[in-house]
N, CA and C atoms of all chains as a GROMACS GRO file, in nm:
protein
  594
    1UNK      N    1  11.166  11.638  12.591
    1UNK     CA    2  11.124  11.581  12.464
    1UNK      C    3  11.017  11.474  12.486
    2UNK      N    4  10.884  11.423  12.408
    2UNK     CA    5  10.792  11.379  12.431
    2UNK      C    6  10.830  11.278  12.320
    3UNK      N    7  10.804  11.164  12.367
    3UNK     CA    8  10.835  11.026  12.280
    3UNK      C    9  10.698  10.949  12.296
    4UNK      N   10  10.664  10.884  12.189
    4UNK     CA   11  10.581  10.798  12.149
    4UNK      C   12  10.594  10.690  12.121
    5UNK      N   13  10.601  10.592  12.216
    5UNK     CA   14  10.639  10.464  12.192
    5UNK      C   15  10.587  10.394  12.087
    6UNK      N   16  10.468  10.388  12.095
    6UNK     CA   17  10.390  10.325  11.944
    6UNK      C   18  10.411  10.419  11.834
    7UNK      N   19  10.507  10.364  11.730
    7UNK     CA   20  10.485  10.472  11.634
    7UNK      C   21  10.314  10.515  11.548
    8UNK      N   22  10.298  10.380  11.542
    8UNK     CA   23  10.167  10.379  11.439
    8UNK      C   24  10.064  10.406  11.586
    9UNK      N   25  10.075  10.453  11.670
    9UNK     CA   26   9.921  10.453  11.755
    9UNK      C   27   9.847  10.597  11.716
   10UNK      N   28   9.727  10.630  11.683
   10UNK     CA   29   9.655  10.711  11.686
   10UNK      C   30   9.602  10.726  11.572
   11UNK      N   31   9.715  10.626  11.482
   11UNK     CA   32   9.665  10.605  11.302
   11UNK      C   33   9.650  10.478  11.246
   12UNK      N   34   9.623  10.441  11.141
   12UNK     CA   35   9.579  10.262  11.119
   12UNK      C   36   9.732  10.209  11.058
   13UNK      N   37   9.887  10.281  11.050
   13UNK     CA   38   9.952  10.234  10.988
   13UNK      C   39  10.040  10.146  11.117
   14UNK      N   40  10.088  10.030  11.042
   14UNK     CA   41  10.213   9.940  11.074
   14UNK      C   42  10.315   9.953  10.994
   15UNK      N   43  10.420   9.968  11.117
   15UNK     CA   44  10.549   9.921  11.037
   15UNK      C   45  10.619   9.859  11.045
   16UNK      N   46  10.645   9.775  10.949
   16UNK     CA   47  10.684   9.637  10.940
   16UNK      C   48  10.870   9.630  10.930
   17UNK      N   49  10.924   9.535  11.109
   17UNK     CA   50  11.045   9.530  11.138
   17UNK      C   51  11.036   9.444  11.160
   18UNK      N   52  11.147   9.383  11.296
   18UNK     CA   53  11.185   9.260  11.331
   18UNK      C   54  11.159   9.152  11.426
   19UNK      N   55  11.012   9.210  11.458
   19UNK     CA   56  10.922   9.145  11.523
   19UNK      C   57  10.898   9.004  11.479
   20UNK      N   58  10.855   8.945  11.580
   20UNK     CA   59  10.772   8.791  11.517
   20UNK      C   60  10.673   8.840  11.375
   21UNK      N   61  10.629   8.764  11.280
   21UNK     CA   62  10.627   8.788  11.185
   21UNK      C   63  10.424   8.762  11.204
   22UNK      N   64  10.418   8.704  11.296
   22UNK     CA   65  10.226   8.726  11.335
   22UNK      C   66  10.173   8.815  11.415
   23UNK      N   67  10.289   8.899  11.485
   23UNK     CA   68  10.253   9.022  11.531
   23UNK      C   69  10.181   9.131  11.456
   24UNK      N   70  10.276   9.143  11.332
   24UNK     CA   71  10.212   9.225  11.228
   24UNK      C   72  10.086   9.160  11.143
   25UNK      N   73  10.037   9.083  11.126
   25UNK     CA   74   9.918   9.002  11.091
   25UNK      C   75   9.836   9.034  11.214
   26UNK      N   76   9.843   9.021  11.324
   26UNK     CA   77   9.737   9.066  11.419
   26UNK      C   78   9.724   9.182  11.388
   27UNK      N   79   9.832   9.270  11.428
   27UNK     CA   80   9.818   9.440  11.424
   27UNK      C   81   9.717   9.474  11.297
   28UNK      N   82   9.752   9.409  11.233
   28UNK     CA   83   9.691   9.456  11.039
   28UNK      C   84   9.570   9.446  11.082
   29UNK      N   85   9.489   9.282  11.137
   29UNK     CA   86   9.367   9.250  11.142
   29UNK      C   87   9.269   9.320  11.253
   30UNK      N   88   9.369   9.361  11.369
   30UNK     CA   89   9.316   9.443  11.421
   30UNK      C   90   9.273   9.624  11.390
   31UNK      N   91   9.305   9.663  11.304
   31UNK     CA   92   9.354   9.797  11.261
   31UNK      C   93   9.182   9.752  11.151
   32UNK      N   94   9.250   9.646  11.079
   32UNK     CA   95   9.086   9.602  10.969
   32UNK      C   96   8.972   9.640  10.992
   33UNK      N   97   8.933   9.558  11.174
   33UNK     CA   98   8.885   9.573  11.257
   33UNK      C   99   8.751   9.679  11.307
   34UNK      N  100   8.891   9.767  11.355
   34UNK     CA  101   8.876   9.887  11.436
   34UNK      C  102   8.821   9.986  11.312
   35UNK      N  103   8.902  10.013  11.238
   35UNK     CA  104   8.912  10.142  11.131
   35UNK      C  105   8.867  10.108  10.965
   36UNK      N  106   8.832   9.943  10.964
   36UNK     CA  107   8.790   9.934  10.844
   36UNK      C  108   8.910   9.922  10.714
   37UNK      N  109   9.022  10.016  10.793
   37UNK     CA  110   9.120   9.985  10.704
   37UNK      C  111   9.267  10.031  10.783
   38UNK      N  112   9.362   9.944  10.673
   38UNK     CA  113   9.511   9.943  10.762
   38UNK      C  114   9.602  10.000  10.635
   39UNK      N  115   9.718  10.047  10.678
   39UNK     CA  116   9.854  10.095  10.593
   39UNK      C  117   9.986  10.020  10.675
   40UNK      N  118  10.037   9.907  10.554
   40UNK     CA  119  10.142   9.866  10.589
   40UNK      C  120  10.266   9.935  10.550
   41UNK      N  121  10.369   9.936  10.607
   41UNK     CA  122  10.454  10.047  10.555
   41UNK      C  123  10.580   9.975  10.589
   42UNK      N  124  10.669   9.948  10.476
   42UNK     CA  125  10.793   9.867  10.466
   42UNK      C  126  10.916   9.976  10.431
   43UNK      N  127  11.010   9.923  10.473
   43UNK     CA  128  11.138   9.990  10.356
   43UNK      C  129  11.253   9.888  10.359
   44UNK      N  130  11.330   9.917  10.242
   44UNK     CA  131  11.414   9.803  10.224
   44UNK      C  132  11.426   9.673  10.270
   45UNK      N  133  11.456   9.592  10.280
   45UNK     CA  134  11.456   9.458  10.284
   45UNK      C  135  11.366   9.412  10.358
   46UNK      N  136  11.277   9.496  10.470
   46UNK     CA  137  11.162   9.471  10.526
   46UNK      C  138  11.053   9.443  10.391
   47UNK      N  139  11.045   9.528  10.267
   47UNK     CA  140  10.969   9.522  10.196
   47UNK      C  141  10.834   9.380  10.166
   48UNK      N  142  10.956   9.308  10.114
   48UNK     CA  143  10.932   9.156  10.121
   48UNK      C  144  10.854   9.113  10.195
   49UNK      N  145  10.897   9.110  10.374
   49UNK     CA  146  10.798   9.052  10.512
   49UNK      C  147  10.673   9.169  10.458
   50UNK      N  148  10.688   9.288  10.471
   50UNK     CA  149  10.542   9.326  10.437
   50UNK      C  150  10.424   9.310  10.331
   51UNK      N  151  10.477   9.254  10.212
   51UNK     CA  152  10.379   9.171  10.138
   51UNK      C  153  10.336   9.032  10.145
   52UNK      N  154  10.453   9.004  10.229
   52UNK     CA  155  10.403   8.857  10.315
   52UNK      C  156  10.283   8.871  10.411
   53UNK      N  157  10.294   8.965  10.480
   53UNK     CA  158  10.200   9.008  10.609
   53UNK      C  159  10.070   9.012  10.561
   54UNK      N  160  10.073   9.111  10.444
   54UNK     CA  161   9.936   9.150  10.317
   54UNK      C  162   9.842   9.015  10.296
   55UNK      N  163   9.955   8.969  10.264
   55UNK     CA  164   9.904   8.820  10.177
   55UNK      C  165   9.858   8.769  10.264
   56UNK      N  166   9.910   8.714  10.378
   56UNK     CA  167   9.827   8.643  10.467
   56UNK      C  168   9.701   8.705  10.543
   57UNK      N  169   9.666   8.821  10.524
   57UNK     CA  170   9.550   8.855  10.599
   57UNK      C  171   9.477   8.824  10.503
   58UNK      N  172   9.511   8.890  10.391
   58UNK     CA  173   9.409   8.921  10.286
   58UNK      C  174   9.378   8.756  10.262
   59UNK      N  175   9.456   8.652  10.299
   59UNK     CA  176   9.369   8.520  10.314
   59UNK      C  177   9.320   8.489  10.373
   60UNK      N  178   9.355   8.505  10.506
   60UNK     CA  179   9.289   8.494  10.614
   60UNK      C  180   9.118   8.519  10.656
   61UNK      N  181   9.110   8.650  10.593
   61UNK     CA  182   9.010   8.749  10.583
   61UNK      C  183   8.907   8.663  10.501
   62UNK      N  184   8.972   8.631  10.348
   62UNK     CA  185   8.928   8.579  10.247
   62UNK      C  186   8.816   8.439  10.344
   63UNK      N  187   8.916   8.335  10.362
   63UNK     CA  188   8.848   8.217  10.438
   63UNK      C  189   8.782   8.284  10.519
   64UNK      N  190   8.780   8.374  10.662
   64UNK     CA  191   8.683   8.364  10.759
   64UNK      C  192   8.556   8.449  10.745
   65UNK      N  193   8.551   8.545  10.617
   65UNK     CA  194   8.408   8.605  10.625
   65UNK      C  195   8.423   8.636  10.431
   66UNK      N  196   8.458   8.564  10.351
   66UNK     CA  197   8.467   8.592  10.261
   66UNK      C  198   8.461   8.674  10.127
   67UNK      N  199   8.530   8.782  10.234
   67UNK     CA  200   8.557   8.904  10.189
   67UNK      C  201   8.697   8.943  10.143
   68UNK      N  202   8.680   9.019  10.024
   68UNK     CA  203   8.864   9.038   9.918
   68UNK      C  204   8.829   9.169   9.957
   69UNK      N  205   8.974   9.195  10.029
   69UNK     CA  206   9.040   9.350  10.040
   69UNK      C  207   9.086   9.415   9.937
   70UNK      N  208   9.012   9.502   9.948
   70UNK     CA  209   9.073   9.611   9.806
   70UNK      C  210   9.228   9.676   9.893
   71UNK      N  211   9.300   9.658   9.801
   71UNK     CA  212   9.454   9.678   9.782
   71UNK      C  213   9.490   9.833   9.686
   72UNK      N  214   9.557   9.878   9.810
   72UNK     CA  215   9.675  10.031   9.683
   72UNK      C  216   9.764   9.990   9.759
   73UNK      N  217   9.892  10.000   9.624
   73UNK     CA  218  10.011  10.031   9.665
   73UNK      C  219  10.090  10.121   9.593
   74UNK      N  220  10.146  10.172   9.683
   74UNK     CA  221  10.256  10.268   9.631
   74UNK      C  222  10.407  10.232   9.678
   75UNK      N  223  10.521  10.281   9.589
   75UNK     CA  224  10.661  10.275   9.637
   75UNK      C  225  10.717  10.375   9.623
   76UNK      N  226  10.840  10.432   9.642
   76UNK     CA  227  10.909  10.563   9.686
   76UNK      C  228  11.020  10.518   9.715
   77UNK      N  229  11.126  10.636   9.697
   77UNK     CA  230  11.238  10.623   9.766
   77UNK      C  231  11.303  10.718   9.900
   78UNK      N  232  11.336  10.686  10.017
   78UNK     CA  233  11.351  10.785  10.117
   78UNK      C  234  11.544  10.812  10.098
   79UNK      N  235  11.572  10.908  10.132
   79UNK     CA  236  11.717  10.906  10.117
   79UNK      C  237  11.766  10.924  10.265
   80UNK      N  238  11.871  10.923  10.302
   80UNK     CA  239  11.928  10.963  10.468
   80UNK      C  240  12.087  10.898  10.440
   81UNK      N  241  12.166  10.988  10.544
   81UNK     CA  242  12.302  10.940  10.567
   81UNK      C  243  12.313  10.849  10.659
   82UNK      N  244  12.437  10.744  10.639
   82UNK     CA  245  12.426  10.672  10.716
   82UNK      C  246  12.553  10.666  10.791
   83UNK      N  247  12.589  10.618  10.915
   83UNK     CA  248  12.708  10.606  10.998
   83UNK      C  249  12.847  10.711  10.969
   84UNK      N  250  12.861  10.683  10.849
   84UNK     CA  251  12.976  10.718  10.799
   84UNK      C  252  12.945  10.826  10.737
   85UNK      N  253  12.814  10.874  10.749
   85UNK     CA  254  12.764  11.009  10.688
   85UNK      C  255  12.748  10.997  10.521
   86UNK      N  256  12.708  10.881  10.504
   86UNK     CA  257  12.759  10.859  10.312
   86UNK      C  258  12.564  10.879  10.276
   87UNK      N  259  12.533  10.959  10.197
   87UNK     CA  260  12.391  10.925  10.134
   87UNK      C  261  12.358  10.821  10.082
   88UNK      N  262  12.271  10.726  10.131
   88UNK     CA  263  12.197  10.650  10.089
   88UNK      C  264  12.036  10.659  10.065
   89UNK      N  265  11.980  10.580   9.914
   89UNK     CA  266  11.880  10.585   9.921
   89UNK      C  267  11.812  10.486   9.977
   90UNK      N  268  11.699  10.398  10.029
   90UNK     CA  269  11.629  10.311  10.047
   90UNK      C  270  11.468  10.290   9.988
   91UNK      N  271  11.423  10.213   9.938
   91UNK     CA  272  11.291  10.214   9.870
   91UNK      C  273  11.200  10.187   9.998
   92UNK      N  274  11.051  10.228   9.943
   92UNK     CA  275  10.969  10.195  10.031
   92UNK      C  276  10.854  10.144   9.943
   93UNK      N  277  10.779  10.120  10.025
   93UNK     CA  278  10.606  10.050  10.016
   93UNK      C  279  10.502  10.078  10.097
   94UNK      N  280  10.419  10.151  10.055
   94UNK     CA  281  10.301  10.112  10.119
   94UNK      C  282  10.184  10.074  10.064
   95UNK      N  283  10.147   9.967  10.160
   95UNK     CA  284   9.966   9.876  10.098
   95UNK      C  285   9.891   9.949  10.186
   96UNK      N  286   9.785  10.001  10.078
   96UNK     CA  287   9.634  10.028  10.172
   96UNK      C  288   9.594   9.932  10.164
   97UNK      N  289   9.522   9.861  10.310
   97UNK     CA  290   9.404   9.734  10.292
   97UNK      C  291   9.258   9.818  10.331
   98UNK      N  292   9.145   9.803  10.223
   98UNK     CA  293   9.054   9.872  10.211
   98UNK      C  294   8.898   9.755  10.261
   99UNK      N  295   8.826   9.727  10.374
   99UNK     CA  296   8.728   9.673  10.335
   99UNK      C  297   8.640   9.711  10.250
  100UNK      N  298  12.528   9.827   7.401
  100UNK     CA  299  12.523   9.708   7.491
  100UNK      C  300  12.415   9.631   7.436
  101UNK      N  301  12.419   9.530   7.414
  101UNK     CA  302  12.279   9.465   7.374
  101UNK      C  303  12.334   9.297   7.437
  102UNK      N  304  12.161   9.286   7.506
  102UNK     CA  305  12.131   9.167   7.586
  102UNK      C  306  12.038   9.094   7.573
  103UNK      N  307  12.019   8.976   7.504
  103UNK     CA  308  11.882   8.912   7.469
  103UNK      C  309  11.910   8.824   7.510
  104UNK      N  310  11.966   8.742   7.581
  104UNK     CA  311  11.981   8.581   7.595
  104UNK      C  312  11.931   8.548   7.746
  105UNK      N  313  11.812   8.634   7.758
  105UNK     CA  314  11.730   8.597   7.888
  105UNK      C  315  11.598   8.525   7.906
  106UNK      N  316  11.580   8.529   7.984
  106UNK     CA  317  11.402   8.438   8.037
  106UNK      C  318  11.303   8.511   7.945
  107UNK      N  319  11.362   8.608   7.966
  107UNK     CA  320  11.220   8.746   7.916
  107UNK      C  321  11.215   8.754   7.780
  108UNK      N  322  11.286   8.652   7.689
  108UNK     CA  323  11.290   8.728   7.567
  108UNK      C  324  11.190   8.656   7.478
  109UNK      N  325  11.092   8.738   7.411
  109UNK     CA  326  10.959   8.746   7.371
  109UNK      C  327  10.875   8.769   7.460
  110UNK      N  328  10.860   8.845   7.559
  110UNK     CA  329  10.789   8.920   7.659
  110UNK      C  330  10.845   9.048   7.692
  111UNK      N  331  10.775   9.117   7.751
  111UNK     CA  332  10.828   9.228   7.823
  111UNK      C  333  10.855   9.218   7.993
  112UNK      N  334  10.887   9.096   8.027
  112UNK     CA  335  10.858   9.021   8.168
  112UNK      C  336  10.997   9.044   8.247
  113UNK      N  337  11.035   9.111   8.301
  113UNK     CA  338  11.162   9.071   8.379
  113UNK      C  339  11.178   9.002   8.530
  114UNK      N  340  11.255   8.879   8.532
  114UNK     CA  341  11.217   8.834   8.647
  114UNK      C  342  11.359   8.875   8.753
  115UNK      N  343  11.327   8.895   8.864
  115UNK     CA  344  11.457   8.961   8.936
  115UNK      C  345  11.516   8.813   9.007
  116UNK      N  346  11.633   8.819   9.000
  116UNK     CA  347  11.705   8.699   9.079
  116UNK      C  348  11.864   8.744   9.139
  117UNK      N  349  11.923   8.667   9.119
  117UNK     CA  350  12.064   8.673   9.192
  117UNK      C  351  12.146   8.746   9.084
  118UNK      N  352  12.139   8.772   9.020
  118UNK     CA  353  12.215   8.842   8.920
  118UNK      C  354  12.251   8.958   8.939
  119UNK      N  355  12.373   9.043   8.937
  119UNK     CA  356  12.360   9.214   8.926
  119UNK      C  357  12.292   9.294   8.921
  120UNK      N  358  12.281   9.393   9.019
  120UNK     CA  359  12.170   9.426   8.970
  120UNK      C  360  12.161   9.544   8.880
  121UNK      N  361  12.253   9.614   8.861
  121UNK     CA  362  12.225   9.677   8.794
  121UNK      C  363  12.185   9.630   8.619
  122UNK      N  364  12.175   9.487   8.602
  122UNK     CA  365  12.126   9.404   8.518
  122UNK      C  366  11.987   9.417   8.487
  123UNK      N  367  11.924   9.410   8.609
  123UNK     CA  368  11.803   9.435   8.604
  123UNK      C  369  11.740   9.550   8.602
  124UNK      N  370  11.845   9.659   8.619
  124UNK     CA  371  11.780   9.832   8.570
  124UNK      C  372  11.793   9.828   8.432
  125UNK      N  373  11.895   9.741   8.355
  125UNK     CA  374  11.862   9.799   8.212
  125UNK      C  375  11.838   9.736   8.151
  126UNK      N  376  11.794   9.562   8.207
  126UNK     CA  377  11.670   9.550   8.100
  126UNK      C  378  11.565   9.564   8.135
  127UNK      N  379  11.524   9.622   8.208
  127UNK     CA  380  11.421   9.721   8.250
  127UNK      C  381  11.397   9.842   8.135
  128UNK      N  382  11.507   9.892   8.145
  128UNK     CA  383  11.512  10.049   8.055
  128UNK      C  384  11.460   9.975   7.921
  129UNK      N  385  11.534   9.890   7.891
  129UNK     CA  386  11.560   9.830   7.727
  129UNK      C  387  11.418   9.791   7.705
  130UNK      N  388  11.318   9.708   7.773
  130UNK     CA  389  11.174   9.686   7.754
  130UNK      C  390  11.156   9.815   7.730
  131UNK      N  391  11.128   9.908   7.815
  131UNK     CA  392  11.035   9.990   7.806
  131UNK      C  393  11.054  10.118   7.700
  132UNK      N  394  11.202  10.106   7.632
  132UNK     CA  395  11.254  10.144   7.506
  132UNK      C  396  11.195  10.104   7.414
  133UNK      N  397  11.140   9.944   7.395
  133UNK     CA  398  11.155   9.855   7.276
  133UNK      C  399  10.988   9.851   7.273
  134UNK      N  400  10.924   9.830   7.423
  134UNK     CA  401  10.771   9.797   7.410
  134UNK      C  402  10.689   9.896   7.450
  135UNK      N  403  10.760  10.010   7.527
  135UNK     CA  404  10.715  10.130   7.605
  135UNK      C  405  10.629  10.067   7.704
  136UNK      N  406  10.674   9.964   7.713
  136UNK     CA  407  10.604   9.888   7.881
  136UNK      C  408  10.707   9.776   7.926
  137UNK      N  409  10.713   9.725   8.078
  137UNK     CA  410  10.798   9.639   8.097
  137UNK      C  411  10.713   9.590   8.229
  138UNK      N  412  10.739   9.464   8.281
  138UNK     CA  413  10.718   9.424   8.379
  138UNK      C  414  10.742   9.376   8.476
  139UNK      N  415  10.815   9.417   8.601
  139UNK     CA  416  10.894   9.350   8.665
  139UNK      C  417  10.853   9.246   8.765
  140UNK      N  418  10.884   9.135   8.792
  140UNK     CA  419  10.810   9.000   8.858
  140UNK      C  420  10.917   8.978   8.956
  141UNK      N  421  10.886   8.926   9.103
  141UNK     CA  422  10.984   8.881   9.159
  141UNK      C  423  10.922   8.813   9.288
  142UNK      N  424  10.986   8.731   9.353
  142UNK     CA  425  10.930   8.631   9.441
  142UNK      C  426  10.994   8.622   9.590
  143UNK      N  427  10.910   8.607   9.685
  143UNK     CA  428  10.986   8.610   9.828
  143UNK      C  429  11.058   8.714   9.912
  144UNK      N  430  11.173   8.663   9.905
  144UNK     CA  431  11.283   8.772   9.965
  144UNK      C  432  11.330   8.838   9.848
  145UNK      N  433  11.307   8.873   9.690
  145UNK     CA  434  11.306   8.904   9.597
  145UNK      C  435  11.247   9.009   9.556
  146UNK      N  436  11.120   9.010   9.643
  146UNK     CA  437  11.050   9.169   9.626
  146UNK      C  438  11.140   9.256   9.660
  147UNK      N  439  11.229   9.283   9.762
  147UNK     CA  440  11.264   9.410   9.824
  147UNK      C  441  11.350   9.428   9.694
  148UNK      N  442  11.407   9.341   9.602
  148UNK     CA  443  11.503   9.384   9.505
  148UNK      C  444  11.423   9.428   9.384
  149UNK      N  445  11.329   9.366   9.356
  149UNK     CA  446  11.201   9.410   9.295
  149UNK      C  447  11.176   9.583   9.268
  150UNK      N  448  11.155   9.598   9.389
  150UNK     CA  449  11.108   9.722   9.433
  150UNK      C  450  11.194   9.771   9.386
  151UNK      N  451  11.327   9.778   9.422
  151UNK     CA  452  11.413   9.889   9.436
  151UNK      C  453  11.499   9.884   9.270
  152UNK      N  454  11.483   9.773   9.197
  152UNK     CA  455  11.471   9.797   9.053
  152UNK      C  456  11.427   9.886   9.017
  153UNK      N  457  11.286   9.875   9.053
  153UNK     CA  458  11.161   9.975   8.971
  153UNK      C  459  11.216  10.159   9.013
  154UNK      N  460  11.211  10.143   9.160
  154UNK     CA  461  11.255  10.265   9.216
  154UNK      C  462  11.372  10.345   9.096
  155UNK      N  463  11.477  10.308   9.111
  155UNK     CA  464  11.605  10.358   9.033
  155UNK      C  465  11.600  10.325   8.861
  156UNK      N  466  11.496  10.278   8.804
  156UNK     CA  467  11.458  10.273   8.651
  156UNK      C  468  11.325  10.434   8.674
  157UNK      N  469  11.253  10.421   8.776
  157UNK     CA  470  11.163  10.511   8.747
  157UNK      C  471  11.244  10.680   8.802
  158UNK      N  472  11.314  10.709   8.846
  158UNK     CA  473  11.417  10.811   8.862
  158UNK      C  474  11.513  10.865   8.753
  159UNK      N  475  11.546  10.734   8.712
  159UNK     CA  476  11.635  10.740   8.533
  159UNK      C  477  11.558  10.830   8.459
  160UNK      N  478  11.444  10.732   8.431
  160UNK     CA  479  11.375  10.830   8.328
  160UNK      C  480  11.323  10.969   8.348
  161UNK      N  481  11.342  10.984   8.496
  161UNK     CA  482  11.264  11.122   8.546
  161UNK      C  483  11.387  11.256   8.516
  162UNK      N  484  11.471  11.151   8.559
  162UNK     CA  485  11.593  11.266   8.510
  162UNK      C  486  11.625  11.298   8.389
  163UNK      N  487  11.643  11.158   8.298
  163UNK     CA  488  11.665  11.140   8.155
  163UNK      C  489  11.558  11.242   8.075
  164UNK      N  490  11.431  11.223   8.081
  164UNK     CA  491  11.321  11.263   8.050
  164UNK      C  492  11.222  11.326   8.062
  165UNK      N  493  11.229  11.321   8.191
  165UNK     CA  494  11.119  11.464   8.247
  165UNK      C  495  10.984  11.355   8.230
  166UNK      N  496  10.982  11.259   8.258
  166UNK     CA  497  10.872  11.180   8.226
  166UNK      C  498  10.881  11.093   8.374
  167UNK      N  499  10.712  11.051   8.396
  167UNK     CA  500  10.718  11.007   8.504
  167UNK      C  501  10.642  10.854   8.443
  168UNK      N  502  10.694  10.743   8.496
  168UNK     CA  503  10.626  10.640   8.430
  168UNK      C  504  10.492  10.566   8.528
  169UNK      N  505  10.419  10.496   8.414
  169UNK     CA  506  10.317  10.476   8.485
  169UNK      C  507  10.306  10.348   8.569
  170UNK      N  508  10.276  10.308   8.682
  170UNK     CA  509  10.321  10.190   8.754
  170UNK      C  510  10.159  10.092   8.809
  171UNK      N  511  10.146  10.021   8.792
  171UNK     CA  512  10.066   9.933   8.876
  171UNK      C  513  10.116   9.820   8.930
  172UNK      N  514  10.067   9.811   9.057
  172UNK     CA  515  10.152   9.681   9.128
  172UNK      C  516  10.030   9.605   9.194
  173UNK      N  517  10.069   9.455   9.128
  173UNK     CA  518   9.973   9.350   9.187
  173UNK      C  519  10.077   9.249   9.282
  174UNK      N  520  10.012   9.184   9.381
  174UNK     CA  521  10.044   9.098   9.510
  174UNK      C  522   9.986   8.939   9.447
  175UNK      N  523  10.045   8.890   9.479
  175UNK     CA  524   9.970   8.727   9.497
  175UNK      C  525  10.062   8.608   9.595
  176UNK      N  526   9.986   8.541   9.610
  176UNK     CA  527  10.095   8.388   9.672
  176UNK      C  528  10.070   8.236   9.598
  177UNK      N  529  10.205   8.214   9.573
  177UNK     CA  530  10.215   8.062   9.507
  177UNK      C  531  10.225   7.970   9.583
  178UNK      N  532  10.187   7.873   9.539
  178UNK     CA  533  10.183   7.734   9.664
  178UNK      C  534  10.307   7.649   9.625
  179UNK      N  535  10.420   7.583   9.651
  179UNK     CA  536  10.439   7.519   9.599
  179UNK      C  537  10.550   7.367   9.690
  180UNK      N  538  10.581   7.317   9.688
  180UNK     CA  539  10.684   7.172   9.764
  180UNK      C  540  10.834   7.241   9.772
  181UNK      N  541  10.850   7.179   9.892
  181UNK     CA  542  10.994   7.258   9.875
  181UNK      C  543  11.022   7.087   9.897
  182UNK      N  544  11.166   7.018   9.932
  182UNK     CA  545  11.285   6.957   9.860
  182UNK      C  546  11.240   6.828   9.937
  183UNK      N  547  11.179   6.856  10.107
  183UNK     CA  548  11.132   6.757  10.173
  183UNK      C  549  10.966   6.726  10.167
  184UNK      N  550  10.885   6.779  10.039
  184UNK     CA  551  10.759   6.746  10.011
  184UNK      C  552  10.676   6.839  10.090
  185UNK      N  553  10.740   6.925  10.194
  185UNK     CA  554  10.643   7.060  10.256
  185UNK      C  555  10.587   7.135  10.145
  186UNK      N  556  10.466   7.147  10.204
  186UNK     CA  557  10.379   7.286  10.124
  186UNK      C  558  10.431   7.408  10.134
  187UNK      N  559  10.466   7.501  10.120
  187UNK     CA  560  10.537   7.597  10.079
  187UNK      C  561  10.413   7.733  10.050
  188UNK      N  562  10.416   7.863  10.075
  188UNK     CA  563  10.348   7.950  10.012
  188UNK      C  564  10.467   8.089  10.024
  189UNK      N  565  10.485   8.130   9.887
  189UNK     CA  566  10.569   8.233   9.888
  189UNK      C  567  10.464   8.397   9.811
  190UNK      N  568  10.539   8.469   9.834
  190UNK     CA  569  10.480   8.585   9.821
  190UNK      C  570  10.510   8.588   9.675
  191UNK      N  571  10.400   8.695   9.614
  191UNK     CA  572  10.517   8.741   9.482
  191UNK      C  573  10.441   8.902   9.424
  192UNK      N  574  10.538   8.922   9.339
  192UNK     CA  575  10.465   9.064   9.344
  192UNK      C  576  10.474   9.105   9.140
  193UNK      N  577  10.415   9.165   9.082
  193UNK     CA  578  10.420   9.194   8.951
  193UNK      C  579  10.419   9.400   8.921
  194UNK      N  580  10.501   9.413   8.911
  194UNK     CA  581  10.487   9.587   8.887
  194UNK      C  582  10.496   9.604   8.741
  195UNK      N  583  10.388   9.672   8.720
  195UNK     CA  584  10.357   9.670   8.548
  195UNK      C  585  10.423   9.831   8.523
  196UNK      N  586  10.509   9.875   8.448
  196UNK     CA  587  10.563  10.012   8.451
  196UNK      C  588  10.528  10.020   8.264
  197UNK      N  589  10.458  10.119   8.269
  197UNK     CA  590  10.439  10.200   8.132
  197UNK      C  591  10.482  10.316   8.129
  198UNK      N  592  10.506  10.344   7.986
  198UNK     CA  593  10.519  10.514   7.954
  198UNK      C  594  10.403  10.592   7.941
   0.00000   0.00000   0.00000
């Protein structure tokens, strides 16, 4: 079986877990960067840290070359069993950051 | 069931907090009954509940109705003092849901 350690490598998306919380602010700004544009991608209670992450680039960005990121978002719900095999749903998010 | 003795009343504004939640799916429903638009607002660690409001009100009606509702979602950050005079910046998020 062939595993991919980076999930997001080969595409501009992050996904936002339990990392230090400026990891994903680099990743984003680097992805900006590189590709012009990034996809943050949250689900449940991560949701939250990932519009935190948003926000701070998109200020960041703002102050150092004073440029506003065009923003999409979308939400969804993913379903999966969990431990006990019980269906659960979980919501998601994703922000396009667009230069 | 009828519920008016909230924040929201003379708006179509719902703000998400500590409350039940399934509180916040139906006055969710009940705006968008009464104004055929509703808006859900929520702050911080508050988005992920945010979200997942919107999620399970916009499924209701899909089932209820065969109708898919219309959603826009805006991002921003508030500045504000927290208790020891720190500056403070919290996330917040506004999902505008129409019929």
């Amino acid at each position: 079986m062939v595993q991919t350690n980076e999930k997001r490598s080969g595409t501009n998306e992050i996904y936002i877990g339990n990392k230090p919380f400026m990891k994903y602010v680099i990743a984003t700004m680097m992805q900006l960067k590189e590709n012009d544009s990034a996809v943050i991608r949250a689900r449940g209670k991560f949701i939250s840290r990932g519009v935190d992450v948003v926000e701070v680039v998109k200020k960041r960005i703002q102050e150092a070359e004073s440029v506003e990121l065009n923003q999409t978002i979308t939400t969804g719900t993913e379903g999966f069993k969990n431990d006990e095999g019980k269906h659960i749903n979980v919501s998601t998010i994703d922000i396009v950051l667009k230069r």
